[in-house]
C-alpha positions in Angstrom: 13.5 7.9 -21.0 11.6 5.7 -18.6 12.8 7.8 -15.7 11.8 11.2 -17.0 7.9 11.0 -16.3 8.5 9.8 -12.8 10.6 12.5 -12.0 8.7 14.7 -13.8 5.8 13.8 -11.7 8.1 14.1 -8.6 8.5 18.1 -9.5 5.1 18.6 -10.4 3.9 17.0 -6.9 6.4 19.0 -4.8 5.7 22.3 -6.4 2.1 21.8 -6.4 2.7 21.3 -2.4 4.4 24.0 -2.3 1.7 26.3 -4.0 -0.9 24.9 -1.7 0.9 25.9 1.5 1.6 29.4 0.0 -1.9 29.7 0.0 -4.2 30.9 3.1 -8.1 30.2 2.0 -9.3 33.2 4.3 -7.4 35.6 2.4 -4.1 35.5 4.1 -1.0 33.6 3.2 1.3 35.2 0.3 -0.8 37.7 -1.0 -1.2 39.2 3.0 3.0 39.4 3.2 2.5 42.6 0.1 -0.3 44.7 2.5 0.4 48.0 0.1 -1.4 48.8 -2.8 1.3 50.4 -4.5 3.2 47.5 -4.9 3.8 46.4 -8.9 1.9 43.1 -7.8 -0.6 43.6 -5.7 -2.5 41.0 -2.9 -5.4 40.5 -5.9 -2.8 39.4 -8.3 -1.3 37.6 -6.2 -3.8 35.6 -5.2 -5.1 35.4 -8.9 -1.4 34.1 -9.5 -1.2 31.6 -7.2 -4.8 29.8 -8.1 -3.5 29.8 -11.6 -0.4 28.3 -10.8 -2.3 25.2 -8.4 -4.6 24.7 -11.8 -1.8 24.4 -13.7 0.3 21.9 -11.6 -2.7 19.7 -11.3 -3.4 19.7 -14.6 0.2 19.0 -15.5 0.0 16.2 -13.0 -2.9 14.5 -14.4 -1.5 14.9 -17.6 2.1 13.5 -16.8 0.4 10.9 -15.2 -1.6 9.5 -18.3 1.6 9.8 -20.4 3.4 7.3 -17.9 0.8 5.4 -17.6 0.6 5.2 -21.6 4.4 4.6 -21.8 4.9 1.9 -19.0 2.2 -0.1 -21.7 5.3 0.0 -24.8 7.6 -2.1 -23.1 10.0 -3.8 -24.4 7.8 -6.9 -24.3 7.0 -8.0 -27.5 4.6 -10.8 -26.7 2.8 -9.0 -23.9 2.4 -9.9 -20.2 -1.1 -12.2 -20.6 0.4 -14.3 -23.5 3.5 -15.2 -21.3 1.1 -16.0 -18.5 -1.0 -18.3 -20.7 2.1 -20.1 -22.0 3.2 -20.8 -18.2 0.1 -22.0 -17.6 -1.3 -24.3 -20.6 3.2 -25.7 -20.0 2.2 -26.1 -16.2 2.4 -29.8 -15.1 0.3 -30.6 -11.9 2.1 -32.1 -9.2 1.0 -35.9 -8.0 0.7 -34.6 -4.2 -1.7 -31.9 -5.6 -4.3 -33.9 -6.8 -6.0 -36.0 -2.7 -7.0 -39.6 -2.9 -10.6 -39.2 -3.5 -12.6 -42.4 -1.2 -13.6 -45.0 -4.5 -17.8 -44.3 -4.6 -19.7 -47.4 -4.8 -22.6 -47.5 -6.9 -25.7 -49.8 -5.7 -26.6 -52.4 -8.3 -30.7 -52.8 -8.2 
């Protein structure tokens, strides 16, 4: 289960490259290959097809995205990540070469 969003997201990305390249902005690309009108999908549909289809896989993308993001929080830690880290620190000891030898002050008597 904790690899199927990942590779999910893998798909989504490499389709959604995919659909980009397909694309020509200028009105080329794809829908230039099917120049006849006659054809049972023509260059408008095409085009219509492939915007729908990069809307899509972004969409999807952003929303696979969130879902791993939600499901990497549920781990299998049950005390969570910052209580660990404030147990290793309040158990920390502070080494004796940590702490210089601080010159003794001297106060002035009046």
């Amino acid at each position: 289960m904790e690899y199927l969003f990942p590779i999910l997201i893998v798909i989504t990305c490499i389709l959604l490259v995919l659909v980009v390249l397909v694309q020509n902005p200028k009105g080329g690309g794809l829908s230039a290959a099917f120049g006849g009108g006659n054809q049972v999908m023509g260059v408008k549909k095409t085009a219509d097809f492939l915007e729908k289809a990069t809307w899509y896989l972004a969409i999807a993308l952003l929303v696979l995205s969130l879902f791993s993001n939600v499901i990497s929080f549920r781990g299998d830690n049950t005390n969570g990540d910052q209580s660990i880290a404030k147990e290793q620190i309040e158990n920390a000891t502070i080494p004796a070469q940590a702490i210089p030898d601080l010159p003794q002050i001297e106060t002035l008597e009046e």
